[in-house]
N, C-alpha and C positions, 0 to 999 in steps of 0.2 A: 516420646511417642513410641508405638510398639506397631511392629508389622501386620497389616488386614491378615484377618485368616477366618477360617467357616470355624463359627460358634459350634463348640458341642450340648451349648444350655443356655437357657434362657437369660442367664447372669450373664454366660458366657457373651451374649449379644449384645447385652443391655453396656458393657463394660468395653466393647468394642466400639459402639457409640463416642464413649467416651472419647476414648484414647484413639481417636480415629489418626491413621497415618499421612499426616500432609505433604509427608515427599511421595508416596503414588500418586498423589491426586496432583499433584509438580510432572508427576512422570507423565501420566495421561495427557495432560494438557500437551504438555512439548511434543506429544509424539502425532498429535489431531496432524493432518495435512489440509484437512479441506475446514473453513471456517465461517458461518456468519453471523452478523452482528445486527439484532434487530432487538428493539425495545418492545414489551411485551404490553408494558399501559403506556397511557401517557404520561405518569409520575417516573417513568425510566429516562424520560429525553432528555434530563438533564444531568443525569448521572456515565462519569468520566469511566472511560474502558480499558484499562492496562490492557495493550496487547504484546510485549516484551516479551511475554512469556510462552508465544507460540513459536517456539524454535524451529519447528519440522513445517508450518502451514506453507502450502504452493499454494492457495486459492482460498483469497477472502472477499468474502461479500457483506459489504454494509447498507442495510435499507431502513429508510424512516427515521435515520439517526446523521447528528451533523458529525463530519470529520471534524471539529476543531474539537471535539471533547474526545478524541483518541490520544491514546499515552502512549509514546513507544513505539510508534507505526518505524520511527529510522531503525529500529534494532533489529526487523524484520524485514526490511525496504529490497535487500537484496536478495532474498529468495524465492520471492513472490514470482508465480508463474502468469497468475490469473487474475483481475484484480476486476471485480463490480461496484458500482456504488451508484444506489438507485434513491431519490427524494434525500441529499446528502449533500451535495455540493451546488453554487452558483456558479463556480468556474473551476477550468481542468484542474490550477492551479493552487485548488485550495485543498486538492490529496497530495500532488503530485511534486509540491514542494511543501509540504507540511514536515518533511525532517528537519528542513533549517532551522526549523522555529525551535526543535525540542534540542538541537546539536551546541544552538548556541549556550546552552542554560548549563550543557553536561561537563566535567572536569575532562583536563586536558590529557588525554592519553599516558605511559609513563612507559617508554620504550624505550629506554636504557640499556633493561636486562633479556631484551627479545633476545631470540637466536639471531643471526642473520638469514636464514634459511624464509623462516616466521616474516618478517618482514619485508623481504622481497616477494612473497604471498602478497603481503599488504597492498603494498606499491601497486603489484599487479592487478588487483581487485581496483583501483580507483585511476587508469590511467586516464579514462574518460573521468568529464567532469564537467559541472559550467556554473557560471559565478552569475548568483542575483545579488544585486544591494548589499554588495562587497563581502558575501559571504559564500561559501562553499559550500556547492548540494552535489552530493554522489548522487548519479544516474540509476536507472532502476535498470539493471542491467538485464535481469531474469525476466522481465513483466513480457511475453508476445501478447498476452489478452488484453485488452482493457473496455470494460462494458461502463458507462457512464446515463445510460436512458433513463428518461423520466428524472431531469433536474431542470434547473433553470440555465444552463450554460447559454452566452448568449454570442460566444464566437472561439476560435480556438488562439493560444496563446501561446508564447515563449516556451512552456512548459513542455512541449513538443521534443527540444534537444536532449529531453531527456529520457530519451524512451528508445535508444540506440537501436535495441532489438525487436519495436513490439510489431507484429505482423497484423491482427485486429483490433479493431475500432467499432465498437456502436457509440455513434450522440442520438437515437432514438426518443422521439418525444422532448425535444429540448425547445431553444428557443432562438435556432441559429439562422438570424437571417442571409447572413454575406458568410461565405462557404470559402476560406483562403485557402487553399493547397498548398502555398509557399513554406506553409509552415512543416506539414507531414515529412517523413523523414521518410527515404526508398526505401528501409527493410516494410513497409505497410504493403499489403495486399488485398485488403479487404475494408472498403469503408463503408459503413451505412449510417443514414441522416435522415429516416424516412420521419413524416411527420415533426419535424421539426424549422417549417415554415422558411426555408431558404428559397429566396430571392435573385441572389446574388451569387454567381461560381468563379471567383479570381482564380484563372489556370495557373497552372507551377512556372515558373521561369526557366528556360532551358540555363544549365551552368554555366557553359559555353558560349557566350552569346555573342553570334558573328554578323558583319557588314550584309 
């Protein structure tokens, strides 16, 4: 392949066509920060979306489209500042541990020839952690946002421990009738549930629970 550059001729353009350069279009992509992901007919719903390849995204938004046909969301899991997902999930848990599923399929690391330097980086990056169904899901360390309205969520779940850092919450327009607190984790400051038919507010447990 040969490097894009402005035709000085017709040929010139036509032959650019051609030989069009797939590492810029590698380049672009990686360098996008903000990303969303929505199908355009209804023949797109069923077609699987490599996202691996967004190396630089802080903020992706998925609408109208199901997270299980995402490819790659663990390869990006940790940079993510901002995370939406609107008419996409039934529950938190079907983004928010969706790396497990892709982690278990991938080859085993090969850290032999690391530096030492290199993988005490590693280490550092996963000190948090929490284990579903005897598997290992890294926390999404970077996520403070997380928008989830307009799905079917129908209460909040385990999936919570993994959200160390996030500071907002929408479950707007969901399906949450009993509201558990127990579960949110102190870095939250901002929760909204408006429209989403709750019932029921189980208050948070003090930690310290005295006589």
């Amino acid at each position: 392949f040969k490097r894009l550059r402005i035709p000085n001729s017709e040929a010139d353009y036509e032959a650019d066509l051609v030989f069009c350069d797939l590492g810029t279009l590698y380049d672009f992509v990686g360098r996008l920060t903000k990303v969303c992901i929505r199908p355009n007919n209804q023949q797109d719903h069923g077609i699987r979306c490599d996202v691996s390849m967004l190396k630089g995204v802080k903020e992706l938004q998925i609408q109208t489209y199901s997270v299980s046909l995402l490819k790659g969301l663990s390869s990006i899991q940790l940079q993510i500042q901002r995370l939406k997902a609107s008419q996409a999930v039934t529950a938190m848990k079907d983004v928010l541990i969706d790396s497990v599923l892709e982690r278990k399929t991938q080859p085993k690391p090969n850290n032999t020839n690391s530096p030492s330097g290199s993988s005490d980086k590693w280490r550092g990056s996963f000190t948090s952690k929490a284990i579903f169904n005897s598997y290992t899901i890294h926390p999404w360390i970077s996520l403070l946002y997380l928008d989830l309205s307009h799905n079917t969520i129908r209460q909040l779940d385990d999936s919570f421990s993994l959200l160390p850092n996030l500071q907002e919450l929408s479950l707007n327009h969901n399906q949450i009738e009993t509201l558990d607190l127990n579960y949110i984790n102190p870095s939250l400051v901002k929760l909204s549930c408006s429209h989403s038919h709750v019932k029921r507010v189980i208050p948070k447990l003090h930690e310290n629970l005295s006589d």
